[in-house]
N, C-alpha and C positions, 0 to 999 in steps of 0.2 A: 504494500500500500504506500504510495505518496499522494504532498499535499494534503493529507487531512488537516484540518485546525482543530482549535475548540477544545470544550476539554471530552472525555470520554463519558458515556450514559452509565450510568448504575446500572442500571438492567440489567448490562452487558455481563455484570461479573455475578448474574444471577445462573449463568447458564451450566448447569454443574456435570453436563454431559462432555465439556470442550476437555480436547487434549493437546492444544496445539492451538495457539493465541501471540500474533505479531503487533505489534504497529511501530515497528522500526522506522525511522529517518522518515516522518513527519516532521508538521508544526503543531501538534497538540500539544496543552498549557496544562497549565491549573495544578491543584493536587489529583491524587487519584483516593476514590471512597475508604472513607472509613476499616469498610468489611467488606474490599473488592476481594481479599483471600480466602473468605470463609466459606463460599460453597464449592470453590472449585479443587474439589478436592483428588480430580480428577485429573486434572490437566498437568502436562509432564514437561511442556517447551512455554515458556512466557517469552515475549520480546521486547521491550518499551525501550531500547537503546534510540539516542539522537533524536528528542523531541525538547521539550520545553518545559516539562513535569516540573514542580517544583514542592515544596512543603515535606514533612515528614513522612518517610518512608510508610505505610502500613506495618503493624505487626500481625495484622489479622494474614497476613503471607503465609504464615507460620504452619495454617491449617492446609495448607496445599501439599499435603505430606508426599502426594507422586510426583513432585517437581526435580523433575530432573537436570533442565537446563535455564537459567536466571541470568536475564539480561538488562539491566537498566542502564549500561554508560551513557556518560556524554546527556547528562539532563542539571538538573539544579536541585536535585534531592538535598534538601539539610539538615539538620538533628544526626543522632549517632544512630546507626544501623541497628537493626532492630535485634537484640540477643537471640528473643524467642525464634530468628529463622535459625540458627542451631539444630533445631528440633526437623529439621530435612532432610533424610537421614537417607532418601532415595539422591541426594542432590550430584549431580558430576562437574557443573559448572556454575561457576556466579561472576557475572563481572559489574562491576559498580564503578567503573573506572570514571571520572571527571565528573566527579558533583562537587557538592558541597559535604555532604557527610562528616561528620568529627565524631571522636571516643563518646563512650559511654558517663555520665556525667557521675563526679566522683569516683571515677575509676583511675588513676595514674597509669595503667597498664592497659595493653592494646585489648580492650575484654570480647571487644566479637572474635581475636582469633580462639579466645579459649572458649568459645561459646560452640566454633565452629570445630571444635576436637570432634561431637557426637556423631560428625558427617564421616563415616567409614568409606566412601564411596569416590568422595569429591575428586578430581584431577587436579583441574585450573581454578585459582582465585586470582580475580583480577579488581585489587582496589585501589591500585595509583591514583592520582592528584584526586586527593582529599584533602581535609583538614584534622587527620588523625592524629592532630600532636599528641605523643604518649611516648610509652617506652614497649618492647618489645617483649614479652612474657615468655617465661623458664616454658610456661604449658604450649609455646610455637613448635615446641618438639612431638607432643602428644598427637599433630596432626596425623591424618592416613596417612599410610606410606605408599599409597596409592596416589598422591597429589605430585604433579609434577611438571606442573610452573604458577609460581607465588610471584604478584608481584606488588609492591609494598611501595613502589619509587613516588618522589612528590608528592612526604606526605606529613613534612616536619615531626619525623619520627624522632627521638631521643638517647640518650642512654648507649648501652653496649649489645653487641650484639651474645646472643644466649649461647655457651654453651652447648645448651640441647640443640639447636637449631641443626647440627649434621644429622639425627637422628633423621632426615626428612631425608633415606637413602635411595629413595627413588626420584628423589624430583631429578629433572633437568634443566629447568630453568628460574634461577631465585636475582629477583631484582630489586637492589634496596638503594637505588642510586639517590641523589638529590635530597638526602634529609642530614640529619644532625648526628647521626650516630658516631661516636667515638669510641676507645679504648680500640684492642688489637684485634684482627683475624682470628678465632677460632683456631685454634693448634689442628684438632681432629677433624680439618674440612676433606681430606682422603677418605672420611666415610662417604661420602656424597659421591660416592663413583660413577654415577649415570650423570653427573650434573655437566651438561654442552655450554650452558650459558649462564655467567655470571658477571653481573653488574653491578657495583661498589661505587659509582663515581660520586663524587660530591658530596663527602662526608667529613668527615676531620677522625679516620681513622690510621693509628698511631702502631711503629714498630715494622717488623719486616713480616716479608709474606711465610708464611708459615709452610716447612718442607714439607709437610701433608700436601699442599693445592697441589706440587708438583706431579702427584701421583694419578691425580685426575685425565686420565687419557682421553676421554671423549669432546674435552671441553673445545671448544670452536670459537667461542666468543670470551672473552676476559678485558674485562672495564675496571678499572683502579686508579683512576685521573681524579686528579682533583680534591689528594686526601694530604696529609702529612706520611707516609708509609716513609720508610727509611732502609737500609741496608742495603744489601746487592740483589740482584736477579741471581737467582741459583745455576750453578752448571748441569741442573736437573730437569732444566727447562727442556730439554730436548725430549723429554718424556712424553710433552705433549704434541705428539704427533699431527693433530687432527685440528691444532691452532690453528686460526685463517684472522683472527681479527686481535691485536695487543694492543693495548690500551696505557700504558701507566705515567701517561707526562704529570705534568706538577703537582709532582709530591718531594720528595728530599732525599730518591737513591743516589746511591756512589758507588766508587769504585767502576772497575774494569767491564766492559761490556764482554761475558764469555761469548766464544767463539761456539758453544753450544746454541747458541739461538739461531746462528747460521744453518743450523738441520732443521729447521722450520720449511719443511718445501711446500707446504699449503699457505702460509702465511701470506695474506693481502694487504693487511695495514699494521704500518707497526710505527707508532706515536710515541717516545720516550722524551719528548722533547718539555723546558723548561723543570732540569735534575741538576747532580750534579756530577755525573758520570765523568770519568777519566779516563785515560790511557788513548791507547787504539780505537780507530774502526776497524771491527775486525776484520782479517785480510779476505775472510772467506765470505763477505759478506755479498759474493755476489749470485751464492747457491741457494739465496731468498729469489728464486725463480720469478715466484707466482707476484712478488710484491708488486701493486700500484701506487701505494701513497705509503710515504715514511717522512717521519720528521724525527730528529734526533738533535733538533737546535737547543740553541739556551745551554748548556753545557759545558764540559773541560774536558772534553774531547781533544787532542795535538795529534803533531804529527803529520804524513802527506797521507790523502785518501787511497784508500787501494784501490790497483787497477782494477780489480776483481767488479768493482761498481757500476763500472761500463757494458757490464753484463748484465742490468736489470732490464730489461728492454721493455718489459710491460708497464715502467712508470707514469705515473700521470701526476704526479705531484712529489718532491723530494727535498727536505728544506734539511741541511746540515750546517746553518748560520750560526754567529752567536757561539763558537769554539775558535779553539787554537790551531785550524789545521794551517800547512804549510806548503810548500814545493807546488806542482801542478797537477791541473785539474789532469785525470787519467787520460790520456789521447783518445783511448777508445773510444772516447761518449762524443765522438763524431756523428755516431749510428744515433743517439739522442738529441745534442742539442746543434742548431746551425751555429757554430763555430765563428764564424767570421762576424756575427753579429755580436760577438762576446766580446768587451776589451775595459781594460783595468781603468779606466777612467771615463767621464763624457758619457756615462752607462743613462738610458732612457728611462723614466719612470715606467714600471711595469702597468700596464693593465691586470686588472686581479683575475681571479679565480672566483666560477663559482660553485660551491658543496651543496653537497643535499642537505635534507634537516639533520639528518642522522649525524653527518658530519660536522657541520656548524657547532657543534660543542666541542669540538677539540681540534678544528683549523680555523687560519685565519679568515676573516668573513670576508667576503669580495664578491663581487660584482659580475665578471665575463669572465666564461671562465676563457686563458688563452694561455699561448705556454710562456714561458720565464726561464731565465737563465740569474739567481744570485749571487755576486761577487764581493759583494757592500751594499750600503743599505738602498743604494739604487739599484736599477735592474738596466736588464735587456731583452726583451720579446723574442722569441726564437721559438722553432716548432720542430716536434718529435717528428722527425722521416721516417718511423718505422712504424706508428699505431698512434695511440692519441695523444692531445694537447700536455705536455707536462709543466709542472713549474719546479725549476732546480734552484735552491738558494743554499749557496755551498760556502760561505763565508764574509765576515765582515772584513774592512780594509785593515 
C-alpha cells in the first residue's frame, strides 16, 4: 500500500481472523488505539515501518502472542517500549529502529532487553537511533542464542560493555556504534565465533583489542574508529581470513604496522588513518590485492614507500599524508596515476571526492568524486589508466 494518510480505523484491529497486516511507507499519522493488540491474536507478520505514527507505543501488542514478525521503524513512537511485549515468545523479529522510544522510567539499565530474555525464538532486534540513554545489563547475555544480529547503535547508551555479552555465541552481527560506552573490549569476544560483523565506532572505548577478537574467523566487517583503543594491531591478525572491511582510525594505536595484515587478500578498505603508528609501510603491502580505498594518514609512519604499492591496481582512493615518508614515489604507479601531471611545486587544488553515506564517517567529505595525486597539502588531478577515478595523497612537503 502507498499514499495512504490519516490515521488508521479501530475497527481495523477488530478483525481477529488477520495473519498478515502491512501498511508500510505511507503517510498515516496519529497514534494507533489503545487495544489495537488485543484481538489479534492471531496475526503472525505486523508492518507499520515508514509512516508518521506517533505517541506511545501500545502494550495491548502484548496479546498478539503468534506474532512472529514486528515492524514499526522509521515512525515517531515515544515513551519506552513496552516491557509487556516480552511476553512474545513466538517472536523472530522486531525492528523499532528510528523513533523516539527511551528506557523504561526509573530503570538505569536497558530493561526491554531483559524483558526480551523470554523471547526463545527471536533472531534480529533492531533498535538503533532511539533515545535509550541507559547502560547495558549483565541479563544482554541471557538472550536466545538463537539471535543473530542486535543492533543497539545511536542510542546514547552508557557504561561498559557486559561481560556476558559473548554468551550471544550465535549472533553474527552486534552493533553498538555511536553511543557512550567506555571501559575495555570484553577479553572472551572469541566466544562469538559466528560473529561476520562488528561495529564499535564512536565510543570512548579504552585499552587494546583483546587477543580473543583475533580468533574470530568469519568476521568481514570490523569498525573500531573513533574510540581511545591503544596498543598495536596483533601479528594474529592474519587469522582473519575473510576481513574485507578495517576500520580503526582515531583512536591512539602505535607501534609497527605487522607485515601480517598484508595476508589480508579479501580486504577492500582499510582506514588506520589519524594513530600513531611507526616504522615501515610494510614492504609487502602490495599483496592487499583486492584493496580500493586505504588511508593510513595522520601518522609516524618514515621511510621510502615500497615498490610493492604500485601493485594495488584496484585503488580508488589512497591517502598516506601527514607521515614521514621519504625518497620516491615507486615508478610503478605509472599504471595508477598520470605522472607528468604530478610535480613538487605549482600542485593544483584538487577537486574532491565523493563517498557514499557509509563512507562519509570515516573519509574526507567532498564533493566530485575525480582522481588526485597528494604530495603536500595541494594536489594534482590525475586519473587511474587502469579502472576507476582514485585519489592518492602520499605526503606533506
Amino acid at each position: 500500500m502507498t499514499n495512504l494518510t490519516g490515521a488508521l480505523p479501530e475497527s481495523l484491529f477488530n478483525l481477529s481472523a488477520l495473519q498478515f497486516l502491512s501498511f508500510e511507507m505511507n503517510q498515516l499519522t496519529r497514534h494507533l488505539p489503545k487495544d489495537a493488540g488485543r484481538f489479534l491474536l492471531n496475526l503472525k507478520e505486523l508492518y507499520l515501518g515508514a509512516n508518521n505514527f506517533d505517541a506511545p507505543f501500545p502494550p495491548s501488542f502484548s496479546n498478539a502472542t503468534s506474532l512472529q514478525i514486528f515492524t514499526a521503524e522509521d515512525n515517531k513512537f515515544s515513551g519506552p517500549i513496552p516491557l509487556e511485549l516480552g511476553s512474545l515468545t513466538q517472536l523472530r523479529r522486531l525492528c523499532l529502529w528510528g523513533n523516539l522510544f527511551t528506557n523504561a522510567p526509573g530503570s538505569r539499565e536497558l530493561s526491554i532487553l531483559t524483558s526480551f530474555t523470554k523471547c526463545r525464538m527471536v533472531k534480529e532486534f533492531y533498535l538503533s537511533k532511539n533515545h535509550l540513554n541507559s547502560i547495558l545489563p549483565a541479563s544482554i547475555g541471557n538472550l536466545t542464542t538463537t539471535l543473530w544480529n542486535l543492533d543497539l547503535s545511536f542510542n546514547e547508551i552508557e557504561g561498559t560493555i557486559p561481560l556476558a555479552l559473548p554468551n550471544l555465541t550465535k549472533l553474527m552481527s552486534l552493533d553498538l556504534s555511536f553511543n557512550k560506552i567506555k571501559g575495555s573490549i570484553p577479553p572472551n569476544m572469541g566466544s562469538m565465533e559466528k560473529l561476520q560483523e562488528l561495529t564499535r565506532s564512536g565510543n570512548a572505548l579504552e585499552g587494546s583489542i583483546p587477543n580473543s577478537l583475533y580468533q574470530l574467523v568469519y568476521m568481514g566487517i570490523l569498525y573500531l574508529d573513533n574510540n581511545a583503543l591503544s596498543g598495536s594491531i596483533s601479528t594474529s591478525i592474519n587469522n582473519l581470513t575473510n576481513l574485507q572491511k578495517l576500520n580503526l582510525n582515531s583512536n591512539s594505536f602505535s607501534s609497527a604496522l605487522p607485515p601480517a595484515l598484508c595476508e589480508l587478500k579479501d580486504l577492500i578498505w582499510l582506514y588506520l588513518q589519524d594513530n600513531s603508528f611507526t616504522g615501515l609501510l610494510p614492504l609487502d603491502v602490495g599483496n592487499l590485492v583486492a584493496v580500493d580505498k586505504m588511508d593510513i594518514s595522520v601518522n609516524q609512519l618514515s621511510r621510502e614507500l615500497p615498490v610493492s604499492l604500485s601493485e594495488l591496481q584496484r585503488l580508488e582512493y589512497l591517502n598516506l599524508s601527514k607521515n614521514s615518508f621519504d625518497g620516491h614515489i615507486p615508478g610503478n604507479l605509472d599504471g595508477m596515476v598520470n605522472r607528468p601531471k604530478v610535480s613538487a611545486q605549482g600542485l593544483s587544488t584538487p577537486r574532491e571526492v565523493v563517498p557514499s553515506e557509509e563512507e562519509k564517517k570515516i573519509m574526507p567529505q567532498t564533493e566530485e568524486f575525480e582522481a588526485m595525486a597528494v604530495i603536500n597539502p595541494n594536489a594534482v588531478v590525475a586519473h587511474n589508466k587502469q579502472r576507476l577515478p582514485v585519489f592518492v595523497a602520499l605526503t606533506d612537503p
